[in-house]
Jmol script that loads the backbone (N, CA, C; Angstrom):
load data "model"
ATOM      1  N   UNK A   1       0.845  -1.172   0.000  1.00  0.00           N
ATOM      2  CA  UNK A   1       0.000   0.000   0.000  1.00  0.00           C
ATOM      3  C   UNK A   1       0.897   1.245   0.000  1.00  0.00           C
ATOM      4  N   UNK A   2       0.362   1.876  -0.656  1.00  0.00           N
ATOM      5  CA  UNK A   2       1.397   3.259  -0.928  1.00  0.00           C
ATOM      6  C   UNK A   2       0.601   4.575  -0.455  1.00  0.00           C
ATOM      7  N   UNK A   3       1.100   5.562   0.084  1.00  0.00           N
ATOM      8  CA  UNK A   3       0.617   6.589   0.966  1.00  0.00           C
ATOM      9  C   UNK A   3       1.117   7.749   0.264  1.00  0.00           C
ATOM     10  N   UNK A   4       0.493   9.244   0.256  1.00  0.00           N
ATOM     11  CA  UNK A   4       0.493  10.298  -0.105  1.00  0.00           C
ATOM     12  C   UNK A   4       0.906  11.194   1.103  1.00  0.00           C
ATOM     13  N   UNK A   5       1.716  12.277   1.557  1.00  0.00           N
ATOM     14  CA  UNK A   5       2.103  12.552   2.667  1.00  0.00           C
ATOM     15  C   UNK A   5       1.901  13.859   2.115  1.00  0.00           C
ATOM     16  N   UNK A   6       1.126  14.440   2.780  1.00  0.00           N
ATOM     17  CA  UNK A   6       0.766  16.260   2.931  1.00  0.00           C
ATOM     18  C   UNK A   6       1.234  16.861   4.034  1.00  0.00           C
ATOM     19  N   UNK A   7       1.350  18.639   4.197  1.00  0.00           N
ATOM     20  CA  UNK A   7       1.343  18.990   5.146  1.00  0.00           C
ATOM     21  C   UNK A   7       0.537  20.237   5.018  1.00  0.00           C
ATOM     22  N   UNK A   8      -0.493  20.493   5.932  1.00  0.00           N
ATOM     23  CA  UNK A   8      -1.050  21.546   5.903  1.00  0.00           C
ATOM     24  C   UNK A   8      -0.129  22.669   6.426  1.00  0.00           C
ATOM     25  N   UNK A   9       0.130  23.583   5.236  1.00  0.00           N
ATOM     26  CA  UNK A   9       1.126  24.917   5.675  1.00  0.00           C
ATOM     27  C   UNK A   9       0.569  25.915   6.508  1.00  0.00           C
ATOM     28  N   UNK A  10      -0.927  25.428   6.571  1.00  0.00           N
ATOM     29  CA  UNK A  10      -1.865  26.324   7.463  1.00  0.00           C
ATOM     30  C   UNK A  10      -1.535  26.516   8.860  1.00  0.00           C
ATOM     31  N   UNK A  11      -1.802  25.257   9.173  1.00  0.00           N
ATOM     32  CA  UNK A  11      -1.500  24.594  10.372  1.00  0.00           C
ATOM     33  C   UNK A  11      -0.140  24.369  10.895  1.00  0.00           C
ATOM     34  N   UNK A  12       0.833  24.505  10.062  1.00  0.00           N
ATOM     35  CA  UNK A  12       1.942  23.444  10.767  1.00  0.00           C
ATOM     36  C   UNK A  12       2.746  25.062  11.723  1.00  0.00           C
ATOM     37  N   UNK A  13       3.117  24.876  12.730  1.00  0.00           N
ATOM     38  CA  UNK A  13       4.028  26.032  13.779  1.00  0.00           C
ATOM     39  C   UNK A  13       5.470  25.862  13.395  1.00  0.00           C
ATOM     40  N   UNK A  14       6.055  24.615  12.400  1.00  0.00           N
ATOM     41  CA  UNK A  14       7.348  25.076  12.187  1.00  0.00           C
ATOM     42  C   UNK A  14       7.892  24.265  13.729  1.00  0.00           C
ATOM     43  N   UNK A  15       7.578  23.324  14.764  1.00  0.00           N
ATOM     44  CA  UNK A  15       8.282  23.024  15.705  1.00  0.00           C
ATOM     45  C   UNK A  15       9.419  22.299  15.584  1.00  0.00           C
ATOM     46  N   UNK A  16       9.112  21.379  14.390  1.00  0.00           N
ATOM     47  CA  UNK A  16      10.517  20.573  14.223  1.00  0.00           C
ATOM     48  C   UNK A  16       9.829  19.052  14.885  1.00  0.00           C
ATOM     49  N   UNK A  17       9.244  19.018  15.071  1.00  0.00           N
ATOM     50  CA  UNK A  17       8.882  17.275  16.037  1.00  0.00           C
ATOM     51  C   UNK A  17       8.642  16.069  14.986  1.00  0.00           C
ATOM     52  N   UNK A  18       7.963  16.284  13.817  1.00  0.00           N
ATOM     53  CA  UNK A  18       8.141  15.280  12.844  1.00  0.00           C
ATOM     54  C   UNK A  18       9.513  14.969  12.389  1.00  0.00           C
ATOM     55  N   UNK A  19      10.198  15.905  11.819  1.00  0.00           N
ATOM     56  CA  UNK A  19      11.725  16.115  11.477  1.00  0.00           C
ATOM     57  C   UNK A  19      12.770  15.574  12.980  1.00  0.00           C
ATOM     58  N   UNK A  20      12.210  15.398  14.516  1.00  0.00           N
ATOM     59  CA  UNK A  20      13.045  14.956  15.113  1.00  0.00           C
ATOM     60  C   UNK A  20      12.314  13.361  15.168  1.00  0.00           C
ATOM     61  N   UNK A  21      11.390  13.417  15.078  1.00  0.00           N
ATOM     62  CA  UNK A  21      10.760  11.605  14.933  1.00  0.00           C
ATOM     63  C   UNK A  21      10.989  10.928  13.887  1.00  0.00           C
ATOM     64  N   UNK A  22      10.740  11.549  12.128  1.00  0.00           N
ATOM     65  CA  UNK A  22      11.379  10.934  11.100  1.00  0.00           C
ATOM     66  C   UNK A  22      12.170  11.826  10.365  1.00  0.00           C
ATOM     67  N   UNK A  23      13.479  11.728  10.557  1.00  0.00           N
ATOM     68  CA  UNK A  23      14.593  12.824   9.685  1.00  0.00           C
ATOM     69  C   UNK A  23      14.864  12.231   8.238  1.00  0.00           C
ATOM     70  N   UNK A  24      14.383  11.091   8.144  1.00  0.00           N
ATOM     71  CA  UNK A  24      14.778  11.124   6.338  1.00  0.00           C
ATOM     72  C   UNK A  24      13.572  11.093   5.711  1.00  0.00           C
ATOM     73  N   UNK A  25      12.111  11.838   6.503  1.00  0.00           N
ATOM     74  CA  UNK A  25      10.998  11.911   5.603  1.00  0.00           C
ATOM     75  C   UNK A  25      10.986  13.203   5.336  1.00  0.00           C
ATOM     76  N   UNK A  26      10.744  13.874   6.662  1.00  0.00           N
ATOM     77  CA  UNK A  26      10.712  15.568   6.848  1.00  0.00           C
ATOM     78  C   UNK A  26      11.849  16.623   7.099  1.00  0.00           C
ATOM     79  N   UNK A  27      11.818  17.728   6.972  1.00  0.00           N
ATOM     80  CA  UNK A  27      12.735  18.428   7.003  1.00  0.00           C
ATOM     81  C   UNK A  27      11.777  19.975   7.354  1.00  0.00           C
ATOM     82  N   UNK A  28      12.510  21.162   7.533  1.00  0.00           N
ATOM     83  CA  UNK A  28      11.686  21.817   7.819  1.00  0.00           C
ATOM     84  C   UNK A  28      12.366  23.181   6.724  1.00  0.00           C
ATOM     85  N   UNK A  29      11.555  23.239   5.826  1.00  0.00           N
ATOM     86  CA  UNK A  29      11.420  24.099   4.500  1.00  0.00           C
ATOM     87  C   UNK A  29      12.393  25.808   5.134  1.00  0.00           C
ATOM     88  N   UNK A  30      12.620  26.402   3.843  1.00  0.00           N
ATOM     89  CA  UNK A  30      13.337  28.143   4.276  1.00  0.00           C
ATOM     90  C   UNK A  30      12.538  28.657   5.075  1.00  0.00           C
ATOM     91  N   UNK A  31      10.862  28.786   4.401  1.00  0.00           N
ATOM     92  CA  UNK A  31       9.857  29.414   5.332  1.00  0.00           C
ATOM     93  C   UNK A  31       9.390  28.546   6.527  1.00  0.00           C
ATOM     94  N   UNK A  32      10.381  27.563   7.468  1.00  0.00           N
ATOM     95  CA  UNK A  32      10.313  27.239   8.455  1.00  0.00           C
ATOM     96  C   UNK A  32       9.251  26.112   8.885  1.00  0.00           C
ATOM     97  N   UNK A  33       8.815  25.881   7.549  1.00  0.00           N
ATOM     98  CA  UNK A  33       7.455  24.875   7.536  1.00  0.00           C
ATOM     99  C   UNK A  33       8.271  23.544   7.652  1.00  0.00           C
ATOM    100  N   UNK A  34       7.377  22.504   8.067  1.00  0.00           N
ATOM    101  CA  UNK A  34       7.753  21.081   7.580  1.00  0.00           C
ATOM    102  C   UNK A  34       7.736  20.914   6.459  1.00  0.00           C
ATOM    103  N   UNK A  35       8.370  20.209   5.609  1.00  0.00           N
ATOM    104  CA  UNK A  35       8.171  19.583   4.054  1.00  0.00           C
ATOM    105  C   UNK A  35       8.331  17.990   4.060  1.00  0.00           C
ATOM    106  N   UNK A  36       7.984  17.312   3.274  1.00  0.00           N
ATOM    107  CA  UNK A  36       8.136  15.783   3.300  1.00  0.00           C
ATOM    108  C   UNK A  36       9.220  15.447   2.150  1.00  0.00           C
ATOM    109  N   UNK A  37       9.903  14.775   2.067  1.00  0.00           N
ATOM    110  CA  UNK A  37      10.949  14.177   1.197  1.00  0.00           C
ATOM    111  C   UNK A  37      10.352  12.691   0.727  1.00  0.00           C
ATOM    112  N   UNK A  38      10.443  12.591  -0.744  1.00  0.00           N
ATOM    113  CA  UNK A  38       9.241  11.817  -0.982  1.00  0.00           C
ATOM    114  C   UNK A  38      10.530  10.567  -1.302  1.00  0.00           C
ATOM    115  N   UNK A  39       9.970   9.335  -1.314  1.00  0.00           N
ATOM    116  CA  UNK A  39      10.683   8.435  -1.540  1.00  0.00           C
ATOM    117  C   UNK A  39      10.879   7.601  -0.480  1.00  0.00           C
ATOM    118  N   UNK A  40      10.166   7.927   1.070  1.00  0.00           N
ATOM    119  CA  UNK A  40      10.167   6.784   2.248  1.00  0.00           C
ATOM    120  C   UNK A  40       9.196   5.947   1.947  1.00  0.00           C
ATOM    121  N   UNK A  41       9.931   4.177   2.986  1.00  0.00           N
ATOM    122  CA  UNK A  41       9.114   3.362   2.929  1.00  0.00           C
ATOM    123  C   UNK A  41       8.795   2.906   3.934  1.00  0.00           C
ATOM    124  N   UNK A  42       9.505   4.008   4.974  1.00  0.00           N
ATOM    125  CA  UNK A  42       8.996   3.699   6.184  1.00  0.00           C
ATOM    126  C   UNK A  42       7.815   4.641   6.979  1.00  0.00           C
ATOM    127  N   UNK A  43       6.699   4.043   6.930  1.00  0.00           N
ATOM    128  CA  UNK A  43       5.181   4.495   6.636  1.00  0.00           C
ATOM    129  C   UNK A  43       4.565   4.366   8.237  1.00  0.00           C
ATOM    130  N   UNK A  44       5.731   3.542   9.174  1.00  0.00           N
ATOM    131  CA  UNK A  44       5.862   3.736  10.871  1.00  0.00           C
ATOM    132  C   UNK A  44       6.088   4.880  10.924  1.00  0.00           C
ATOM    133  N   UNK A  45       7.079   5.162  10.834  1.00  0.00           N
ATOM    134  CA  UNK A  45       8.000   6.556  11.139  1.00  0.00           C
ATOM    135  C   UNK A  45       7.225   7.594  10.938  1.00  0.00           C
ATOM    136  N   UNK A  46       6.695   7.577   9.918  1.00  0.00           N
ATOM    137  CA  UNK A  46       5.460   8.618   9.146  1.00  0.00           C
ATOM    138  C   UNK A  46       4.748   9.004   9.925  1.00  0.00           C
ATOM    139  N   UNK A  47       3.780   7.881  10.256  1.00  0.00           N
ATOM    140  CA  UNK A  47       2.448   7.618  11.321  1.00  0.00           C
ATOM    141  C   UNK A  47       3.202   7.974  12.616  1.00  0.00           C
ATOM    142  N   UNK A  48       4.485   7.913  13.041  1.00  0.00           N
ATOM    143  CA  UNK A  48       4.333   8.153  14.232  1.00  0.00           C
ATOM    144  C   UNK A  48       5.032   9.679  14.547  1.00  0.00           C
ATOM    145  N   UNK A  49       5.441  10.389  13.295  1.00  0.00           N
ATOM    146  CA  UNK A  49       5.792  11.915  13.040  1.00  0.00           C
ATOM    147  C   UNK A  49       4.294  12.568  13.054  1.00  0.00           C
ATOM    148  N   UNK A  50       3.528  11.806  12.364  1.00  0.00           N
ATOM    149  CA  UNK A  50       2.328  12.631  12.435  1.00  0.00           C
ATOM    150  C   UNK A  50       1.123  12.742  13.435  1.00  0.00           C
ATOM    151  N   UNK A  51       1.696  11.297  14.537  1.00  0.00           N
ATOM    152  CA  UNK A  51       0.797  11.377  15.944  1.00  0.00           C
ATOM    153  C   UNK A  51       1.554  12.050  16.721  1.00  0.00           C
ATOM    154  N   UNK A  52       2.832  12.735  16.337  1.00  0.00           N
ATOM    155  CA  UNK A  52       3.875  14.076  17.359  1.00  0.00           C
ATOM    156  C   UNK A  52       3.174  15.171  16.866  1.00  0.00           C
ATOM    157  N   UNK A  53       2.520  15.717  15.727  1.00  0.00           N
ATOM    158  CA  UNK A  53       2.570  16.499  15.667  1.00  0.00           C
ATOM    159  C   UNK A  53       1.610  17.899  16.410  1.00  0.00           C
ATOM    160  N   UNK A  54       1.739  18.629  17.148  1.00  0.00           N
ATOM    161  CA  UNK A  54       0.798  19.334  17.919  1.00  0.00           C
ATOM    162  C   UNK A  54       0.117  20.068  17.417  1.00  0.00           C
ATOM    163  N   UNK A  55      -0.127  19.933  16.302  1.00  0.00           N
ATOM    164  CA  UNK A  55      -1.516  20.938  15.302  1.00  0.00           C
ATOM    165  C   UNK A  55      -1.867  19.745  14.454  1.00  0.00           C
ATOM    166  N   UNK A  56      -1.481  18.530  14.248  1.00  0.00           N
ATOM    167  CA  UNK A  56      -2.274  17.455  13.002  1.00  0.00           C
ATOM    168  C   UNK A  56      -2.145  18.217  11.965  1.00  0.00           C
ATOM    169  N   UNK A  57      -0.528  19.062  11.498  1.00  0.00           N
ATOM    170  CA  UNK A  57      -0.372  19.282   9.891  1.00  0.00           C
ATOM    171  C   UNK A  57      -0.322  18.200   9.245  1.00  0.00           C
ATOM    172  N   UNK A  58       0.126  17.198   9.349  1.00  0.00           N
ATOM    173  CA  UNK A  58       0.792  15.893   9.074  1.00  0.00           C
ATOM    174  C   UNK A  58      -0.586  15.046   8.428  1.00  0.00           C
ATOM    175  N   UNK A  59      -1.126  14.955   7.012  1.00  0.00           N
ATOM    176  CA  UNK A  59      -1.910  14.101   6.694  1.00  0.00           C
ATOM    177  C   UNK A  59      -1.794  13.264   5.555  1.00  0.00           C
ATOM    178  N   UNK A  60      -1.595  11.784   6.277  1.00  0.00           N
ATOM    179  CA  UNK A  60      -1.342  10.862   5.634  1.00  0.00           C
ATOM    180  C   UNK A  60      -2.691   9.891   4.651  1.00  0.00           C
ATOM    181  N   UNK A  61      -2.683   9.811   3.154  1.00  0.00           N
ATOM    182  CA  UNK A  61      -3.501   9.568   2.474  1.00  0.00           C
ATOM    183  C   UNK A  61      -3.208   8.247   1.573  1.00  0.00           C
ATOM    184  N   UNK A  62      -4.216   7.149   2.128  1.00  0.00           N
ATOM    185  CA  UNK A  62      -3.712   5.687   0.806  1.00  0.00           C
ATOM    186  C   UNK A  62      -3.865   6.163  -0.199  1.00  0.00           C
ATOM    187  N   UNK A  63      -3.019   5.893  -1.213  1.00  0.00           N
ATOM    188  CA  UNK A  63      -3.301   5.659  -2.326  1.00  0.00           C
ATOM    189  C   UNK A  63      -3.932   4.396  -3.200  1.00  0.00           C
ATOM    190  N   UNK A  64      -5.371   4.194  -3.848  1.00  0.00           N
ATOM    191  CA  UNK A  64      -6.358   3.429  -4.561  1.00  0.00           C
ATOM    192  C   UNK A  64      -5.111   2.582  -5.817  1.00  0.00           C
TER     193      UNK A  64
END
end "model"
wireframe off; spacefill off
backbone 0.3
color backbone group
């Protein structure tokens, strides 16, 4: 199963907590946002960057 990884730029505060839970998915962009680095297959790490995150920018989507 293959997953789509968003981040709402709305939402996200820029804390860094996904990027310290998964560092080879996320990173945190110039304008201080999270960004995702596409090409993980580790879809734990993901899920568990995005149950750190303290606003739920982090939305993870199966792909059909």
């Amino acid at each position: 199963m293959e997953y789509n990884i968003k981040i709402d730029k709305e939402k996200c505060i820029g804390c860094g907590a996904c990027q310290a839970v998964c560092p080879d998915v996320f990173q945190l962009d110039d304008d201080g946002k999270a960004k995702s680095l596409f090409g993980s297959t580790d879809i734990e790490c993901v899920k568990e960057a995005a149950d750190s995150c303290p606003v739920q920018a982090i939305i993870l989507e199966e792909e059909n």
